[in-house]
N, C-alpha and C positions, 0 to 999 in steps of 0.2 A: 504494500500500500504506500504512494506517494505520499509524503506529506511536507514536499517542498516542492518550488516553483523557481526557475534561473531565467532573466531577463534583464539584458541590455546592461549588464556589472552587479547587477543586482539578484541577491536571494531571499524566495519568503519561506518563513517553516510555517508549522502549523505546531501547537502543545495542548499539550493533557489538560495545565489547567486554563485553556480558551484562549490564550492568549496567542495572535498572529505575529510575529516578528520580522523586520523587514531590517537588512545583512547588505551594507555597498560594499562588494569582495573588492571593488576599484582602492579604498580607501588606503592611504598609503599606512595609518596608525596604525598600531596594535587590534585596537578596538573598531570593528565591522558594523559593529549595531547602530541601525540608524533609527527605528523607532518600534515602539516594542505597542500594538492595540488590544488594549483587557476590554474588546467590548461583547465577546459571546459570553455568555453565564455556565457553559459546559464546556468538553473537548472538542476543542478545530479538527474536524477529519480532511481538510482540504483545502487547498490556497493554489489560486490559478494567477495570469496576467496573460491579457490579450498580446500580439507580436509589440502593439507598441508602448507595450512598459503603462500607459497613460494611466490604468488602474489597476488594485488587486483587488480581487473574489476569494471570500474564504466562506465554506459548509461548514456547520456545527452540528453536534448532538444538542442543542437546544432546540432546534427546527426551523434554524434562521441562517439567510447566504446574507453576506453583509458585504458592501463595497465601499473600497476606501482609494482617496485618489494619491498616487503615488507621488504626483509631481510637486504637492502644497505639504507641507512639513505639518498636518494636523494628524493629532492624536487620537481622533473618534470616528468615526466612520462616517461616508457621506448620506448611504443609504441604507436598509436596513429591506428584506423581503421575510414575509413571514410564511415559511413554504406550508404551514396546514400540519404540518408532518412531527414523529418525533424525533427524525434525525435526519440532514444533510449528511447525505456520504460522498458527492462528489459535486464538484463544480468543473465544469471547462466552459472554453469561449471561444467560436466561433472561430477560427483564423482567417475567414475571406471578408468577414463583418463582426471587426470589436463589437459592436452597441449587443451584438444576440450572444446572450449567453443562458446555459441551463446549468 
């Protein structure tokens, strides 16, 4: 099971406790971590990015894909879908058209 995503220098993980992490491998310091979002309430099963980096998709086991824009330094998420469900187990995105994603 994937539960990281590599785009354009950049890697997402996904963790146990919901937390999505976003890693610039460019970074020339020690430290990679560029922004760490506690905004699922369970475990991230998933973290996508369309080819142009522009946003990341993360599934949870709370039942929610949550998208966050990569390009603006914010800590919470921009959008939030409530998929009905009790658990997001994967997100991908379209690679002929960013905006479609399941």
């Amino acid at each position: 099971k994937r539960r990281r995503h590599y785009c354009n220098g950049s890697i997402a993980t996904a963790a146990t406790n919901g937390a999505v992490v976003l890693w610039n491998l460019e970074k020339l310091s020690k430290s990679k971590q560029m922004l760490v979002y506690n905004d699922h309430k369970r475990t991230t099963n998933k973290v996508a990015f369309p080819p142009d980096g522009t946003y990341l998709l993360s599934g949870s086991q709370d039942g929610c894909v949550k998208l966050f824009d990569s390009r603006v330094n914010m800590k919470e998420c921009q959008l939030t879908f409530d998929c009905g469900s009790e658990s997001v187990r994967d997100v991908q995105v379209n690679p002929m058209q960013a905006q479609l994603f399941a």
